[in-house]
C-alpha positions as CSV (number, residue, x, y, z in Angstrom):
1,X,-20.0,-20.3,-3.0
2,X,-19.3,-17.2,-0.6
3,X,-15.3,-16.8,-0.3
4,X,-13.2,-17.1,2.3
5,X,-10.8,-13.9,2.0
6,X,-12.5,-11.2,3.1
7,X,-9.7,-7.8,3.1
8,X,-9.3,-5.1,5.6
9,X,-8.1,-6.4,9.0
10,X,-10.4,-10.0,8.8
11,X,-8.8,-13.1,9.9
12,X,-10.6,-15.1,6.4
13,X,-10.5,-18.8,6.7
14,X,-14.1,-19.0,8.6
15,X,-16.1,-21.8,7.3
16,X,-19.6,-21.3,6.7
17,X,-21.9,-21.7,9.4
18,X,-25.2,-23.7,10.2
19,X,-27.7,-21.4,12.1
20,X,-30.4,-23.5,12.6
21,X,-32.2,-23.8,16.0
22,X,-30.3,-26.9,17.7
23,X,-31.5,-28.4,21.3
24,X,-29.2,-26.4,24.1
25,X,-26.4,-28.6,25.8
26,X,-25.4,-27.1,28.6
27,X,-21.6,-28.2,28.6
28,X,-20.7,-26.9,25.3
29,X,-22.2,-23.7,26.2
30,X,-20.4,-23.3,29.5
31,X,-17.5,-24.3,27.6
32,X,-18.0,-21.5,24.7
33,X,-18.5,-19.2,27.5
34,X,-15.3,-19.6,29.2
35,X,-13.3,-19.3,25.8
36,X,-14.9,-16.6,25.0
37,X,-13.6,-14.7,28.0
38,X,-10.3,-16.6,28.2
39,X,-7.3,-14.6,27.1
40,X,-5.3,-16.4,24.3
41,X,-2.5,-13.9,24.1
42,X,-1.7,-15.2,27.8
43,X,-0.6,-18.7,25.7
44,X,1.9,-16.7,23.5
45,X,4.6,-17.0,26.2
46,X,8.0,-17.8,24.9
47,X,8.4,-21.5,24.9
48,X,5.0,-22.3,24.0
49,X,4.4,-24.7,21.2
50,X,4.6,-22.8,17.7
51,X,1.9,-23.2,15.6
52,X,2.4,-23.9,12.0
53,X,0.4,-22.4,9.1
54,X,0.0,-24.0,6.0
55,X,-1.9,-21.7,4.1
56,X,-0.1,-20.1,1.4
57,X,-1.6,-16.4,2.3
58,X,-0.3,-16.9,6.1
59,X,2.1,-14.2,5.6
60,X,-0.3,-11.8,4.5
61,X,-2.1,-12.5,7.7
62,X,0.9,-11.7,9.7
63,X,1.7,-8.7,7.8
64,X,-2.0,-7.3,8.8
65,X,-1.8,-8.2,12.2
66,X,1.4,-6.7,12.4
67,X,0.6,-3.9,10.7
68,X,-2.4,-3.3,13.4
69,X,-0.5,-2.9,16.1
70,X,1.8,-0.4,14.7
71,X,-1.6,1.2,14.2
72,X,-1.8,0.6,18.1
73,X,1.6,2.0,19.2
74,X,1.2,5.1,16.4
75,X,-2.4,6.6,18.1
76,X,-0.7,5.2,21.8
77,X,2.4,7.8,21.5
78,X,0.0,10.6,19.7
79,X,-2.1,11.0,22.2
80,X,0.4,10.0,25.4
81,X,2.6,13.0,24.5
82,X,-0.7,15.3,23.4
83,X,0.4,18.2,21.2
84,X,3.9,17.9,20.6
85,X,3.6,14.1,19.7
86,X,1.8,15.2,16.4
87,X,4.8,18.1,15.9
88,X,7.5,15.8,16.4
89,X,5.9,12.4,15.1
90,X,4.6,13.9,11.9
91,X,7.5,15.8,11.1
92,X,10.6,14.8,9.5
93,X,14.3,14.7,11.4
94,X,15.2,17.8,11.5
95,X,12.4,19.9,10.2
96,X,12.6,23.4,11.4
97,X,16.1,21.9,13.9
98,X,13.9,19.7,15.9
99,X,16.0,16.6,16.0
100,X,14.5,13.7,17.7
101,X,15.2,9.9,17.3
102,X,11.6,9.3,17.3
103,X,11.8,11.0,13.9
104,X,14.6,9.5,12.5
105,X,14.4,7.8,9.1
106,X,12.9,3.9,9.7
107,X,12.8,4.3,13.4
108,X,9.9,6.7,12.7
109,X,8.1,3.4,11.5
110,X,8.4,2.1,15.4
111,X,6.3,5.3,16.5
112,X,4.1,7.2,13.7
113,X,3.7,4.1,11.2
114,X,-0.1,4.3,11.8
115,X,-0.3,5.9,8.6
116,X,2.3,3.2,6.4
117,X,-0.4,0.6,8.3
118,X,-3.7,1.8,6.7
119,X,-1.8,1.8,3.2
120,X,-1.1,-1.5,3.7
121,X,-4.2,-2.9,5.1
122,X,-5.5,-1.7,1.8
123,X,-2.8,-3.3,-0.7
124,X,-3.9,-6.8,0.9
125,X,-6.8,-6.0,0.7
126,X,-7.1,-5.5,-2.9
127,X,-4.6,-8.9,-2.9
128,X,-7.6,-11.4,-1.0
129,X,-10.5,-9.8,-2.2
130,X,-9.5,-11.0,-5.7
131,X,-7.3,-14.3,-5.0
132,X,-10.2,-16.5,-4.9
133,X,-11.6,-14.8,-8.4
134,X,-8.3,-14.1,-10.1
135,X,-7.4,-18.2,-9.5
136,X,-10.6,-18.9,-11.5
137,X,-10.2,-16.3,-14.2
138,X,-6.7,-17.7,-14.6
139,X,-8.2,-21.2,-15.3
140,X,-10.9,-20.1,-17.5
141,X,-13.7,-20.4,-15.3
142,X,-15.3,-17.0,-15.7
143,X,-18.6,-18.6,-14.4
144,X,-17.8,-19.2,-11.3
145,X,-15.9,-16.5,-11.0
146,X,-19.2,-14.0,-11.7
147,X,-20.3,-16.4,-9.0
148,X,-18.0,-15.9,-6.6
149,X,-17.9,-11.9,-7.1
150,X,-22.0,-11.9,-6.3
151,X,-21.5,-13.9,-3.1
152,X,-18.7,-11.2,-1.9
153,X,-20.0,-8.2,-2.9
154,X,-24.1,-9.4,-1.2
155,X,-21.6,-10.0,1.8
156,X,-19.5,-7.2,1.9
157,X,-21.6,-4.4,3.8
158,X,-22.7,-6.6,5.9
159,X,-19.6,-8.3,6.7
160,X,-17.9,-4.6,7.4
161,X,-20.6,-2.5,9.1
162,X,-22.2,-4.6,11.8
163,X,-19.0,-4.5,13.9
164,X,-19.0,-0.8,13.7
165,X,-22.6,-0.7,14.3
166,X,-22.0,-2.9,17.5
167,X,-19.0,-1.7,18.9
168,X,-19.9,2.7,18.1
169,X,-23.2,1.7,19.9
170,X,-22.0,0.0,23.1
171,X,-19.1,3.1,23.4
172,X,-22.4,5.7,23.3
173,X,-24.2,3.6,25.9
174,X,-21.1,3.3,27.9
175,X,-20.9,6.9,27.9
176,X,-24.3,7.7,28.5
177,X,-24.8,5.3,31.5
178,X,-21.6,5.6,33.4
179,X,-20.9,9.1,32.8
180,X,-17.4,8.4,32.4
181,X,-15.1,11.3,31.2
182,X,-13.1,11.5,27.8
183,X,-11.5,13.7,26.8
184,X,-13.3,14.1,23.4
185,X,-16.6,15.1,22.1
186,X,-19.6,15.3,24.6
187,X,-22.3,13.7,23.6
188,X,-25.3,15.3,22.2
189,X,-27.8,16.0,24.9
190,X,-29.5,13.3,26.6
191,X,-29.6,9.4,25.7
192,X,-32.3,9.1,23.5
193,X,-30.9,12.4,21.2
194,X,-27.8,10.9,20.7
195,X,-29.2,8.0,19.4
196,X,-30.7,9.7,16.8
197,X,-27.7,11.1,16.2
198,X,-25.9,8.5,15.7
199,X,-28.9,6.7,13.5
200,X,-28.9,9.8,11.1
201,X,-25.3,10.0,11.0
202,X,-24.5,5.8,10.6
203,X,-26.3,5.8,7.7
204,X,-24.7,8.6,5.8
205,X,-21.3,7.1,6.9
206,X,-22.0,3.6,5.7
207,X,-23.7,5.3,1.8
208,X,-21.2,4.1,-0.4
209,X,-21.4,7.7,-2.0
210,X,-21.2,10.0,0.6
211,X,-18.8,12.5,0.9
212,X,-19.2,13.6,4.8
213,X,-17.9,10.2,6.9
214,X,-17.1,12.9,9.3
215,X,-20.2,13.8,11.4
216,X,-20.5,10.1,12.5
217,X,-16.5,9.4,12.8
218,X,-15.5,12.1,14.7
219,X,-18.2,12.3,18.0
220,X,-18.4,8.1,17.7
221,X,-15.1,6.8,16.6
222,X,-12.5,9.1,15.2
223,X,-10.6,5.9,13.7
224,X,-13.5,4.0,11.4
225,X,-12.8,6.7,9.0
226,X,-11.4,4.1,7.2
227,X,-14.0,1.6,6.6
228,X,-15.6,3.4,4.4
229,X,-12.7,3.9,1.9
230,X,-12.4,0.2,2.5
231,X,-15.9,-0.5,1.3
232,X,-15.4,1.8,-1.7
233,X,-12.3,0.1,-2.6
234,X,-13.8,-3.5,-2.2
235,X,-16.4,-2.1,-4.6
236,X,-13.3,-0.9,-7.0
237,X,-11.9,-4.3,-7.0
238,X,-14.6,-6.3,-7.5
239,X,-15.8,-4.1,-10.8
240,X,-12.5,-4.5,-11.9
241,X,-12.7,-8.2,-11.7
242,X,-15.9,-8.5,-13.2
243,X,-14.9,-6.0,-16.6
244,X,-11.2,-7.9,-16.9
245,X,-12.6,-11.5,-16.4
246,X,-12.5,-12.8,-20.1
247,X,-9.7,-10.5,-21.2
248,X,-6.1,-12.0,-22.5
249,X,-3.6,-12.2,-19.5
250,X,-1.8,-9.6,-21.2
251,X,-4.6,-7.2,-21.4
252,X,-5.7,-7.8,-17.8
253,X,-2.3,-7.2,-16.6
254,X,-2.8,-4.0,-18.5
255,X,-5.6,-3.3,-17.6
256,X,-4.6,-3.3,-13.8
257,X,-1.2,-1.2,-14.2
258,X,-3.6,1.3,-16.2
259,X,-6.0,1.7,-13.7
260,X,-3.6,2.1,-10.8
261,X,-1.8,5.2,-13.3
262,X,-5.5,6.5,-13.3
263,X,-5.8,6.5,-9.7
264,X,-2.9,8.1,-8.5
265,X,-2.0,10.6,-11.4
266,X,-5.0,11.6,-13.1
267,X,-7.7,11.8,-10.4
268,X,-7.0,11.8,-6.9
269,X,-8.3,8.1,-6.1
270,X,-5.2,7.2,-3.9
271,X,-6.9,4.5,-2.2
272,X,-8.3,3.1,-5.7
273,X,-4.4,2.6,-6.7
274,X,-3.8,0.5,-3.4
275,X,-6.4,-1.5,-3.8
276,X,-5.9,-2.2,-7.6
277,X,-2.2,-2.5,-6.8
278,X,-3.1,-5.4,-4.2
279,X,-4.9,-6.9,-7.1
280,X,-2.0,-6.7,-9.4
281,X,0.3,-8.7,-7.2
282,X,-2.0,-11.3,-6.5
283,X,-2.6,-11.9,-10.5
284,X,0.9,-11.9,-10.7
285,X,1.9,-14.6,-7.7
286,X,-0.9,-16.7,-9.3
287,X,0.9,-16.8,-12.6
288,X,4.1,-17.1,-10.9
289,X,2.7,-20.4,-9.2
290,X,2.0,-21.7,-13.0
291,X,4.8,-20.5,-14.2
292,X,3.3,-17.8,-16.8
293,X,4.6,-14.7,-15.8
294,X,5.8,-12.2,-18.6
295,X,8.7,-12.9,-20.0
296,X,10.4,-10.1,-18.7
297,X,9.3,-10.5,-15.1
298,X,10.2,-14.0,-15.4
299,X,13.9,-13.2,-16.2
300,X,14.4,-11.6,-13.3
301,X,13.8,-14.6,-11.1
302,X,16.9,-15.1,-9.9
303,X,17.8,-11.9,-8.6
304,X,14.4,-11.7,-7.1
305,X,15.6,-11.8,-3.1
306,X,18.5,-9.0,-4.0
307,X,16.0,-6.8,-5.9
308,X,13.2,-7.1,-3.0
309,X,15.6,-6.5,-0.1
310,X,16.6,-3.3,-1.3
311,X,12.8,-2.5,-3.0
312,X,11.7,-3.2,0.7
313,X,14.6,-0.7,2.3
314,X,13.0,2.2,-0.4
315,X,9.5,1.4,0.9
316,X,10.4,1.6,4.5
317,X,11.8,5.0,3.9
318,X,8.8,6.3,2.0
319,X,6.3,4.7,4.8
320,X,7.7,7.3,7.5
321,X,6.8,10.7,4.8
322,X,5.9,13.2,7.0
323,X,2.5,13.6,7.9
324,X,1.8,17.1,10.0
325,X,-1.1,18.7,9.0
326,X,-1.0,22.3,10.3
327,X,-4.3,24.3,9.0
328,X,-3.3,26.5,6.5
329,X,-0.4,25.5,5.5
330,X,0.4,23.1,2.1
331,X,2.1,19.5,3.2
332,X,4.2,20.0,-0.1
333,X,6.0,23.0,1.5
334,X,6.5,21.1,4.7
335,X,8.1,17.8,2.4
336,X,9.9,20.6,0.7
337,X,11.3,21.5,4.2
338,X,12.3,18.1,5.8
339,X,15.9,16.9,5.5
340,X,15.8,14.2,2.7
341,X,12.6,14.9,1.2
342,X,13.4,18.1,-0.6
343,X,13.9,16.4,-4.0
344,X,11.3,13.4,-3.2
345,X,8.4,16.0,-2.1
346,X,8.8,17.4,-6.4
347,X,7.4,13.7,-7.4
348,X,4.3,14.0,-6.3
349,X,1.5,14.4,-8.9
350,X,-0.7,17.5,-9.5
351,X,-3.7,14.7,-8.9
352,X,-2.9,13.7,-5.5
353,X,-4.5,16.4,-2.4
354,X,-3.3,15.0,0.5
355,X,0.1,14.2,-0.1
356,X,1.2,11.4,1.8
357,X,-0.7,9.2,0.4
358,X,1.1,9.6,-3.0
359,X,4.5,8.3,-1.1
360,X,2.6,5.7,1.2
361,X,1.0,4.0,-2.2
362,X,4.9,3.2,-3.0
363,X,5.6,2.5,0.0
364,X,3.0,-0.1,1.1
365,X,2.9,-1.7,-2.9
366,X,6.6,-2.0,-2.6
367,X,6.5,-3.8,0.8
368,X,3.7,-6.2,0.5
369,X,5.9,-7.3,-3.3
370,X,8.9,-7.7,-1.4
371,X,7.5,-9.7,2.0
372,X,6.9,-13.1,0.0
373,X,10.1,-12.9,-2.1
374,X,12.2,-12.3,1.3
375,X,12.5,-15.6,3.1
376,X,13.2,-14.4,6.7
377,X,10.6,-11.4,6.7
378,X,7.7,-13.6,5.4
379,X,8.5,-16.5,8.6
380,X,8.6,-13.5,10.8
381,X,4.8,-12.8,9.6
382,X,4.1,-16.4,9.7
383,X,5.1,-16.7,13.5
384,X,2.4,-17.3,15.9
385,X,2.2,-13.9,17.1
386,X,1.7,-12.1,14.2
387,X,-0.8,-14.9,13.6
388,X,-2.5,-14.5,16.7
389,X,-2.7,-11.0,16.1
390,X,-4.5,-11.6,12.3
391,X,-6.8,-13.1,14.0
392,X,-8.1,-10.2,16.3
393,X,-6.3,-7.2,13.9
394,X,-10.3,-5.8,13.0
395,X,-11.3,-5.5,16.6
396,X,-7.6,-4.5,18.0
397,X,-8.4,-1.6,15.4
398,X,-12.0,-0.9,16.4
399,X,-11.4,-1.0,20.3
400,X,-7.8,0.4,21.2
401,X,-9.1,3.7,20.6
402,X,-11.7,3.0,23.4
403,X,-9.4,1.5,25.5
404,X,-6.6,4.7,25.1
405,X,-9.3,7.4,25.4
406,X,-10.8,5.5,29.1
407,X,-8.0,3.2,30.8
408,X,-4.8,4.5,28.8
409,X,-5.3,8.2,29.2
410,X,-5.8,7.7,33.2
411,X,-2.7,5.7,33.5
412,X,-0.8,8.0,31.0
413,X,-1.6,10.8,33.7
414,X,-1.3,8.9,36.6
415,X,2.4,8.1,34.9
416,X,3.6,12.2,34.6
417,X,2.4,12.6,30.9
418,X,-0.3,14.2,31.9
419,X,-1.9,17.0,29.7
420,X,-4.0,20.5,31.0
421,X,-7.4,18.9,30.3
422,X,-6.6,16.1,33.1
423,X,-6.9,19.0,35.9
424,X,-10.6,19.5,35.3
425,X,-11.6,15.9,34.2
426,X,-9.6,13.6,36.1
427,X,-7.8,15.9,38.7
428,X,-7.7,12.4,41.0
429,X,-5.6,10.7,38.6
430,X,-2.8,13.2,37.2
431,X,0.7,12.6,38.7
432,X,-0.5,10.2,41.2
433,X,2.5,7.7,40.6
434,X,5.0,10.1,38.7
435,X,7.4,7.8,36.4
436,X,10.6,8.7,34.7
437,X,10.3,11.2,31.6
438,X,14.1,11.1,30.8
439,X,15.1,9.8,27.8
440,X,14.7,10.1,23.8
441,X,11.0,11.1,23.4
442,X,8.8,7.8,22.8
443,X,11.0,6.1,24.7
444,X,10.3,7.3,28.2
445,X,9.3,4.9,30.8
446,X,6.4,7.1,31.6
447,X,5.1,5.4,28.5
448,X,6.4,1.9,28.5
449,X,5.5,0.8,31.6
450,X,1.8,1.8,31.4
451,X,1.8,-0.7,28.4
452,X,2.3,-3.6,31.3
453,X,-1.4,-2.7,31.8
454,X,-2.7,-1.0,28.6
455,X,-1.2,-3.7,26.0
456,X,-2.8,-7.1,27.6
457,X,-5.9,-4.9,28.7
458,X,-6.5,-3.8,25.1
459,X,-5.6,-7.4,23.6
460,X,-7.9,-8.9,25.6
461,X,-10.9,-6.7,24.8
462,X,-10.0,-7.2,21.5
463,X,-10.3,-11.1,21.8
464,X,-14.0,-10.4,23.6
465,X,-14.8,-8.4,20.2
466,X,-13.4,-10.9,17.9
467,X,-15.1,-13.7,19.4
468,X,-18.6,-11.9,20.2
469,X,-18.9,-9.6,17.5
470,X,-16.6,-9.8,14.8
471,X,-16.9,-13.7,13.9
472,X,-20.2,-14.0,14.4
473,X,-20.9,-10.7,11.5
474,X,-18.9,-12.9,9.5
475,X,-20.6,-16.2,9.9
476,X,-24.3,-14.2,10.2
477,X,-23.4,-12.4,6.6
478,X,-22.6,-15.6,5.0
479,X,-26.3,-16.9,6.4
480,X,-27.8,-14.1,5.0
481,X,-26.5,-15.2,1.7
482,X,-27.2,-18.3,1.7
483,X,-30.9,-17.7,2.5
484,X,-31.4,-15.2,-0.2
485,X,-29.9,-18.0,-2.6
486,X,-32.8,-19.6,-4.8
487,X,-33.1,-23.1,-4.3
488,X,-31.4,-24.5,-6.8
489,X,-28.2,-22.1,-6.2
490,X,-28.2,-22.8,-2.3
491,X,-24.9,-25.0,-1.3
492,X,-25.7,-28.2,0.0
493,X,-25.9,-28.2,3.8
């Protein structure tokens, strides 16, 4: 039977779905139509009903949908504040005697924690891809374990290429047929060349193997360049699953802490070591449930909340490494550079190129442990608004790019932060209702009160996604799948 966790910013918990032809009734398809364009977010107002979750992975949820719109508010400042966003974002406080709050230790989270995000979309990641799986191993039921990793992995392409096949191929077409200036890429000469283009470049992007993402990411959608590594890592997990299922919980265990040394310190698999790291916890929280955790683990039990709080302080100050990346010029020697990473930036392993992502793998393992085993943090995750924003974290990543690069940048400019490419391609819109600039930088309300418009705008294009695109790839793959079964496999309907 297919699962229902699915990893990388999707909401999981859709139950299968019957496509069969069915005779039209008009009123429930008026009434489908009008929630698919009504805005849930506007039902988020304080002193609406909560809504309670009961599932014991709400929190991970939460922490996705969460960590999405730090995602949203990291790319919103970058590109607000053009060049010097990246200098003084990406940079530690006080590298080179820039001092700015924006770039002060854990407020930096607030304003470049786009990176820390990604890290930990793919630690839970690596956590539901294997819950469903690991619970079975755990009992002994390596069958339907082998079961449940075919049904996932037949789904898994499927379930995360068709939104970026939908929503990359309506941003072309909207480009194409309006006109409408971005300041990015042009497109490649007239409609019909781009889309072959774009065909010729999709499918290198979505081979498994391929080592250029970049032809189709950067022209189509500068931010998918993590879905990819996301399929590669879902890959990673389930192989990992499949090779440890009738091992000794001791060796599996193992076997999981070994792979995520491999990863990070022999080869430079970073992203391998997040997923596999997501993996580890999970295995552990399941035997935590049945009481069977190691004996040394299990010791520790009551100091568990005292241990995570200040495990969870470390990982917030590792999520805001810097990040700059000036051509030329080694990101150790910059880490070497910044105020309180001159001894951290000698950790890093020989293995690891970029190296962020060395301090980001702590960082995000570190704060998806210590979430659960903090009582306060994980009901702050389970609150209806990180809920809500679970729900729609895929699309909110696929479309607030679109929506900064049309709507946002005009406002931005039409606010005062205007940058020299505005003059020639929207001269109309630059300065035209000049706010306030004063201020710590990040803070300005040049930039806050454009989200008034920006914000809801961007939420509720990425409800229209969710509800048109994104569910239905989810309910369509699991059809798939259940028509390839043979017939004596094939659920009952």
């Amino acid at each position: 039977m297919p699962t229902k966790f699915n990893g990388l910013l999707d909401h999981g918990g859709l139950e299968d779905v019957n496509l069969h032809t069915t005779t039209w009734k008009p009123v429930r398809t008026a009434r489908w139509s009008i929630d698919a364009v009504r805005p849930e977010f506007l039902s988020l107002r304080p002193g609406s009903p909560k809504k309670q979750s009961t599932r014991p992975t709400a929190w991970l949820d939460g922490l996705r949908g969460f960590a999405a719109l730090m995602v949203y508010i990291h790319h919103n400042q970058l590109w607000s504040h053009g060049g010097k966003g990246n200098l003084i974002y990406e940079n530690g406080f006080g590298y080179e005697g820039r001092h700015y709050f924006a770039a002060l230790p854990f407020v930096r989270l607030f304003f470049s924690g786009g990176h820390f995000a990604v890290a930990i979309f793919f630690v839970i990641s690596g956590y539901v891809l294997s819950v469903k799986t690991l619970s079975l191993i755990q009992r002994g039921q390596t069958q339907h374990a082998a079961d449940g990793i075919g049904s996932a992995l037949f789904r898994r392409w499927l379930r995360l290429y068709i939104p970026i096949i939908a929503v990359t191929f309506l941003w072309m077409c909207l480009r194409h047929w309006t006109k409408i200036w971005v300041d990015m890429r042009d497109m490649n000469g007239t409609f019909r060349e781009d889309v072959r283009t774009w065909y010729q470049t999709f499918k290198n992007y979505s081979f498994v193997f391929s080592t250029n993402i970049y032809e189709f990411t950067e022209p189509y959608h500068p931010h998918t360049w993590s879905i990819p590594i996301e399929f590669k890592g879902s890959i990673i997990v389930y192989t990992a699953l499949s090779a440890f299922a009738k091992c000794s919980q001791n060796a599996r265990l193992w076997c999981e802490v070994g792979l995520i040394f491999y990863f990070l310190y022999i080869v430079d698999g970073y992203f391998g070591a997040l997923f596999m790291s997501g993996m580890l916890l999970c295995d552990l929280d399941l035997l935590a449930q049945d009481e069977k955790l190691p004996r040394f683990l299990a010791r520790l039990a009551g100091f568990k909340e005292l241990i995570f709080f200040h495990l969870f302080i470390i990982a917030l100050y590792l999520g805001g490494v810097p990040s700059y990346d000036p051509p030329g010029i080694d990101r150790v020697a910059i880490l070497a550079k910044s105020p309180g990473w001159i001894w951290l930036s000698r950790l890093k392993p020989q293995a690891v190129f970029d190296a962020k992502w060395f301090y980001l793998f702590w960082a995000a393992f570190l704060a998806v442990a210590s979430v659960p085993r903090l009582p306060w943090l994980r009901y702050f995750f389970e609150t209806r608004f990180c809920q809500y924003l679970a729900r729609i974290s895929f699309a909110l990543y696929l479309v607030h790019g679109l929506m900064i690069w049309t709507l946002g940048d005009r406002i931005y400019a039409a606010a005062g932060l205007e940058r020299p490419s505005h003059k020639d391609g929207i001269p109309g819109w630059a300065n035209k209702f000049p706010l306030s600039k004063r201020g710590p930088m990040g803070l300005e309300l040049a930039f806050w009160v454009p989200q008034i418009v920006i914000l809801p705008a961007t939420l509720y294009m990425a409800e229209v996604v969710t509800k048109l695109i994104d569910e239905p790839s989810v309910k369509f793959a699991n059809w798939v799948y259940r028509k390839a079964l043979s017939q004596t496999q094939a659920p009952k309907q």
